[in-house]
N, C-alpha and C positions, 0 to 999 in steps of 0.2 A: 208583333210576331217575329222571332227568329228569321232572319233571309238565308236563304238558300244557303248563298254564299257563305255563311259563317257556319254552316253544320257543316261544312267540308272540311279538309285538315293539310292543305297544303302546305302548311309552318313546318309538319315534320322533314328532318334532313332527308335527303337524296339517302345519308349513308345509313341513318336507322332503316329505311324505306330496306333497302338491299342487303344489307350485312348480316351475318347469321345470328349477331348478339341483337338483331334489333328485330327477326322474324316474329317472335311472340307479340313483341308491343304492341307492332302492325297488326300484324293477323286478328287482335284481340280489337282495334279497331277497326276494323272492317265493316262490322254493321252501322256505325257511323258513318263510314268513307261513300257508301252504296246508297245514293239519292236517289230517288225516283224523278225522272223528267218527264211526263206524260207529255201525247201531241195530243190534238184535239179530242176531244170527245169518242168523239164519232169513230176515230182513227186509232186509238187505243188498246193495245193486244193485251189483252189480261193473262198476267203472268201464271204458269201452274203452281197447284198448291205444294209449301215448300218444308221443309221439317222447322220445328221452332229456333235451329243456329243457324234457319238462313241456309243450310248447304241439300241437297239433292243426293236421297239414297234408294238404294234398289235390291231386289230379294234375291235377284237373282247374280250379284257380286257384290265384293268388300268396298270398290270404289266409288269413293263421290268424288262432289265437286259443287264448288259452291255455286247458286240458284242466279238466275238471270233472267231479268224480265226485257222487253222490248215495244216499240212502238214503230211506225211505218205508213208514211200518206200518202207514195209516190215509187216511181221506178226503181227498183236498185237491180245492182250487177249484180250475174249469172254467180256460184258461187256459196260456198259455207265459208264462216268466219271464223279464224283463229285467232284465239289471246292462251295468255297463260295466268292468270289468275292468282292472286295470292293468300294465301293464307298464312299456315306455315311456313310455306315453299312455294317461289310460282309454280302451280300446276298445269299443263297441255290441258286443251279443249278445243275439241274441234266441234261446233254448232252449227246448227239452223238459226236463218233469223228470230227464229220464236226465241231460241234460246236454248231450246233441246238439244240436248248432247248426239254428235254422233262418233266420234272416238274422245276418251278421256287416259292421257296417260299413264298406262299400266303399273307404272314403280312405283307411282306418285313420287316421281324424284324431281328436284328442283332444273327448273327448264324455262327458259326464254327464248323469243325471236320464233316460236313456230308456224310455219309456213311450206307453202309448195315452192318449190324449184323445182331447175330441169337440172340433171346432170346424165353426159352421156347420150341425151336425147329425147328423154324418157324423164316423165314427173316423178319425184321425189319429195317426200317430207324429211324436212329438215329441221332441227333444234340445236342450242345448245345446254348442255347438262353440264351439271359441277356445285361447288360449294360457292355460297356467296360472300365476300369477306372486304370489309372495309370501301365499298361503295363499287367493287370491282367484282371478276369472278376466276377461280380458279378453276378448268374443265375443259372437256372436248367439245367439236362439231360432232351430230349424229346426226345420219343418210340414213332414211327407211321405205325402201319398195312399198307397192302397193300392197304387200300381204302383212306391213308393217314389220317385216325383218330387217336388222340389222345390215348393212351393204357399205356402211363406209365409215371410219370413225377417223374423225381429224385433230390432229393434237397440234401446238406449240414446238417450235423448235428454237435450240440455244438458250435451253435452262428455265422457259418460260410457260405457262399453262395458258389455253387461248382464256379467254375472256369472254364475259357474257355479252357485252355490246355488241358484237357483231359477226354474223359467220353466214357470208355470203357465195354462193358456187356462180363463176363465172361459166361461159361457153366453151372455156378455153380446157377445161374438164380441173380448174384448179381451184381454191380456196381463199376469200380473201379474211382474214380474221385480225381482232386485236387481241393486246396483250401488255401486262400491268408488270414492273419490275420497280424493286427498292434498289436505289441507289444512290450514293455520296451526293452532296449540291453543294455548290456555294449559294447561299440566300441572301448572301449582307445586300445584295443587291434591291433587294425588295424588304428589306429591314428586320432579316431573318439572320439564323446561326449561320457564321462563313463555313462550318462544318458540319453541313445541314445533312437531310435527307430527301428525295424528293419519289412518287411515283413516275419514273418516265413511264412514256405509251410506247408503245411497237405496232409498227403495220407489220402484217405479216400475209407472204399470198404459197401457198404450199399447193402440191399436187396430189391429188385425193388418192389418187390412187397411189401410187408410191411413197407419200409424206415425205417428200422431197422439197426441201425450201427453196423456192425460187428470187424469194424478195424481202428484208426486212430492216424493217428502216425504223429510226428512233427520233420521239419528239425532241429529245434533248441535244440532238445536233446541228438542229436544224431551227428550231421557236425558242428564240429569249425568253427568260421566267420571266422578264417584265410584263410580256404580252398578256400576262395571267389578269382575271378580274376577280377572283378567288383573294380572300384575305385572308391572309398567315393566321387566322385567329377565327378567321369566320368557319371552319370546320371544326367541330370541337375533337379536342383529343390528336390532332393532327395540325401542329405548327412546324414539323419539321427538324423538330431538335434530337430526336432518336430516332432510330432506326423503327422503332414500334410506333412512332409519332409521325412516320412519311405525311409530308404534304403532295397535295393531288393538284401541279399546276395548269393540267392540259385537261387529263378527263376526254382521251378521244371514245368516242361512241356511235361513229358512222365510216365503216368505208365504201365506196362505192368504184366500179370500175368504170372508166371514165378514157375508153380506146388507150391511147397512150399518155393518160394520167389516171394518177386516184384523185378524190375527191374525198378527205378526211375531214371531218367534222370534230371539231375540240369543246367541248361544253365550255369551258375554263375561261377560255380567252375569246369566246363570243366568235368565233374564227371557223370558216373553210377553207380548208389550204387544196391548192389543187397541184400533185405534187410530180413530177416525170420521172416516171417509172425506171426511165433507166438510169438516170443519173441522182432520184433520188432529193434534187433540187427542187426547192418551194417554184412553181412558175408565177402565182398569183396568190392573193389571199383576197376573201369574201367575206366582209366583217371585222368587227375588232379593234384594236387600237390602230391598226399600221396597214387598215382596209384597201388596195390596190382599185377598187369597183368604188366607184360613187353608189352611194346609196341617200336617197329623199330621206327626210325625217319620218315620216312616217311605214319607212319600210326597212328600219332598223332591228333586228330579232335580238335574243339574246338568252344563254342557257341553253345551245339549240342541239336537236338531236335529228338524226335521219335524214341528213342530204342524201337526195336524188335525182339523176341525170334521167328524164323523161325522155321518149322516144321524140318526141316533136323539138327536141334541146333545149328543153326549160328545163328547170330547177326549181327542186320540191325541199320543203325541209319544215319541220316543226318548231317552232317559234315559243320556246315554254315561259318566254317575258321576265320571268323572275326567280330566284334561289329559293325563295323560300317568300311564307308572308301571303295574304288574302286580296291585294290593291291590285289587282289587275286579272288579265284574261289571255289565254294562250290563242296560238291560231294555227293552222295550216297554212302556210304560203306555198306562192309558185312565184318564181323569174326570168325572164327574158334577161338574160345575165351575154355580154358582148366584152370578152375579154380584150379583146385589140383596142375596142374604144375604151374600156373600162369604165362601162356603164351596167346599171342591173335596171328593169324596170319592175316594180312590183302588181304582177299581170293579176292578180285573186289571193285573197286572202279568204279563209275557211274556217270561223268564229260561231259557237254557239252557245249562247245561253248561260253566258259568263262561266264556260267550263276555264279551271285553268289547271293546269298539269304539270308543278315547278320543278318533277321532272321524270325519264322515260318523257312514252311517247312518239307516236311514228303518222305519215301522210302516205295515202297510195291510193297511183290515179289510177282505176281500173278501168277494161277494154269498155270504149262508151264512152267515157267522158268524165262517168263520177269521181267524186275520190272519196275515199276513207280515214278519217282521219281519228288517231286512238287518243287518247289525252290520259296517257300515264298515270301518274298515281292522283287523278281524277276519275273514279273508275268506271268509264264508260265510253262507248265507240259509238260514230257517229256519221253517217255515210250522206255526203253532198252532190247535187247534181252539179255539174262544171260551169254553173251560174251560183255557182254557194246557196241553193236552196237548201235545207236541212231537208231530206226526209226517211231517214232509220237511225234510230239511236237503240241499241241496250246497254242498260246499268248493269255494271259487272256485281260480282260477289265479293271483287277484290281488284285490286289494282293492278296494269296489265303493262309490263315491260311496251311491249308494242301491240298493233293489230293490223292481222290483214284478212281479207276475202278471196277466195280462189274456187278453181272451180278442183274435184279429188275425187275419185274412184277408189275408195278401198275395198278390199278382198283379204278379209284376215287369213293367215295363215292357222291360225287356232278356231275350232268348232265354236258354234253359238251355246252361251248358258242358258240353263233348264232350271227354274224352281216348283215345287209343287206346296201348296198348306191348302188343309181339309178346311171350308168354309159350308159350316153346316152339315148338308149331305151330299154337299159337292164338294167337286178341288178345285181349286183357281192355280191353274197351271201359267209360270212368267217362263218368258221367253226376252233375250235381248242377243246381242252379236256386236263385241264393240268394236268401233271401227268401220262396219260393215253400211254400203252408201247403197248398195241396190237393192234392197230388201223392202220388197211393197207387201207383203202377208205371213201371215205363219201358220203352219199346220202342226197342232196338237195329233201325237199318237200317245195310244196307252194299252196296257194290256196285260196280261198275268205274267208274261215272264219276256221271255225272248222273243216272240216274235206280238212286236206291238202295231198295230194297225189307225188308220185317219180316225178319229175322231170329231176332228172339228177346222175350220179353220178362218183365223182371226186377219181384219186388216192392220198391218205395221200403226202404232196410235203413239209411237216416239222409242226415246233408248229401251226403255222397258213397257211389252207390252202382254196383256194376259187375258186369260179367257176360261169361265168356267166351263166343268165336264164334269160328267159322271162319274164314282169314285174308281179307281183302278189299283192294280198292285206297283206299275211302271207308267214311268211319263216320259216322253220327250218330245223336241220340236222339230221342224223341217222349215227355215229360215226359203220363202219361195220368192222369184223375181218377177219382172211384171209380166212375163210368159205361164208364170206359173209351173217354171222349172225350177229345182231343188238349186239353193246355192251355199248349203251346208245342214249338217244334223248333228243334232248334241248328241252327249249322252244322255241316261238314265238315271233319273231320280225316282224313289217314293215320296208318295205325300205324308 
């Protein structure tokens, strides 16, 4: 029998995975990519029934999103999960652990990294959106209130579009983002063109509310191409000899704020640089060829995505083991990392079921203890108790930049949709509200014209839910909360 492991597709590049020229390939692999892990028996949520591509549609909107199943033995954090899922495009989704949807983003436009932050003081969803282009991305950070309005849109500054990797809001009401720029290299040094080309990386930390640069600092000032473990040949289409052929020596794909350092995470060169803020200067490096931290043999990462500084001063980070290729298994790590002494201890590591994710991919310990860890273009998240027990996993529909769990209040700003079709000598009237978290029932009105009266009312049974009724000339719904107060009304449809 075929093993697991070999119906997966880890072999594909990082940059087909991400690039606009390579969305179709993927996407068209997806139902491939989307393994089923079942827990025990006993413990096994049976996925709802899904359309024959795999993807989740509803009568009452044009949006889908592809279908998700789960499983669950144990505790998990307070909390809905967001990935972004790919198809086409990564698409937002915000779920239940079942898997049902409770916002799906509206544009269906291409978006990574979605999650709650605070900014200001106050929870915020945040993304970033933009075009995906050569394993990078060109596009803004988007800030969305609870009513899912627009409140903050954060661009690149100095010629640069932020980047998909990372768009995180500090306390400090600022911005910390990257960002992908072509320019001149010498490469003889790594036995490339001496009138190379290379992507440098940018950190960049802006002020959300003014887009004011505060900070921006470039890999190529600072990290030797030698430090690369990326081979001039080993991306295809990209050894650096033309400007259309940039080589990618760094690959940063984490920033974190880290008091008075960042904490940059470089794919490329197996490297976190912990870097001071004000001057800009590398203080230490985490990994790599020219590693400042002792690290044991077996707590070497590498390909690594999403360092993070925990509150208890550990370090978190995703470990993808490998570029490309089936021989191995990713994991979540944590460390007990002592820069003075320049030692790391490797405190847990966070492995299951021979997932491996050669790249994306994110770790996040949530309040309690667990952590969550997404395993990238492995398509599936997978939530550990802080003794690395495995118990919640769902299989995505598609493969997910990163994932996180948070706890989110929305309050759309736009009314809940209303469909009606004649079933028989009834109507089956659908009701849904996207976005919308406190909605426990719905009341059916119907009636000849204007003025439509209660008919019925149903308990909330996921994103879309319906109920037959008597036929009528008008329908609409009354989305009610667990008081059984109104917390919006559609309009009016016939059946």
């Amino acid at each position: 029998m075929e093993s697991e492991n070999s119906r997966r597709n880890p072999s594909l590049s990082r940059r087909a995975l991400i690039t606009g020229a390579g969305i179709v390939a993927a996407g068209a692999l997806g139902a491939g990519l989307a393994v089923s892990r079942p827990a025990p028996e006993s413990s096994a949520v049976t996925p709802r029934p899904t359309s024959a591509a795999g993807s989740r549609t509803f009568r009452t909107t044009d949006l889908t999103v592809p279908a998700v199943s789960s499983w669950k033995t144990g505790t998990t954090a307070a909390g809905l999960v967001f990935v972004t899922q790919k198809v086409q495009g990564f698409t937002g989704l915000i779920m239940r652990e079942s898997g049902e949807p409770v916002w799906i983003e509206p544009t269906q436009a291409n978006v990574t990294d979605l999650r709650v932050q605070s900014y200001l003081g106050q929870p915020v969803l945040t993304y970033w959106t933009g075009t995906s282009t050569a394993g990078h991305g060109d596009g803004v950070g988007v800030v969305l209130d609870a009513a899912y309005r627009r409140i903050a849109t954060v661009r690149g500054n100095g010629g640069v579009e932020a980047d998909l990797h990372e768009f995180s809001l500090t306390h400090q009401g600022t911005a910390l983002i990257t960002a992908y720029e072509t320019v001149p290299a010498d490469l003889s040094g790594i036995g490339g063109a001496k009138h190379g080309y290379i992507y440098d990386c940018r950190v960049q930390e802006i002020d959300v509310a003014t887009g004011r640069l505060l900070l921006d600092w470039k890999a190529s000032d600072h990290v030797p191409l030698t430090e690369t473990f990326l081979g001039l040949t080993q991306d295809e289409g990209h050894d650096g000899t033309t400007k259309g052929r940039a080589f990618d020596p760094y690959h940063l794909n984490a920033v974190e704020d880290d008091g008075d350092l960042l904490l940059v995470s470089a794919r490329h060169t197996h490297t976190v640089y912990a870097i001071d803020r004000a001057s800009g200067e590398i203080s230490w490096r985490f990994g790599g060829k020219n590693s400042d931290i002792r690290l044991a043999e077996d707590a070497v990462f590498a390909w690594q995505h999403d360092v993070r500084r925990q509150a208890d001063g550990t370090i978190t980070l995703f470990d993808n083991h490998l570029y490309s290729g089936r021989d191995g298994r990713s994991r979540g790590m944590s460390f007990d990392l002592d820069a003075d002494a320049k030692t790391a201890t490797l405190l847990r590591e966070y492995a299951y079921d021979d997932h491996l994710g050669t790249a994306m991919g994110s770790v996040q310990v949530l309040p309690g203890g667990n952590v969550l860890v997404g395993w990238g273009t492995d398509p599936a998240v997978t939530e550990f108790t802080a003794a690395g027990e495995a118990i919640y996993e769902a299989t995505l529909g598609g493969i997910s930049y990163r994932a996180w769990r948070g706890e989110w209040t929305g309050h759309p700003a736009e009314p809940p949709a209303v469909a009606a079709e004649r079933e028989g000598d009834r109507v089956r009237v659908f009701a849904s509200w996207n976005g919308a978290t406190e909605v426990r029932s719905w009341r059916v009105l119907a009636g000849p014209g204007g003025a439509l009266v209660p008919v019925g009312t149903v308990k909330r049974s996921g994103f879309e839910t319906s109920m037959l009724v008597a036929p009528a000339d008008r329908f609409s719904v009354q989305a009610l909360g667990a008081d059984g107060d109104v917390l919006g009304t559609s309009g009016t449809v016939s059946a």
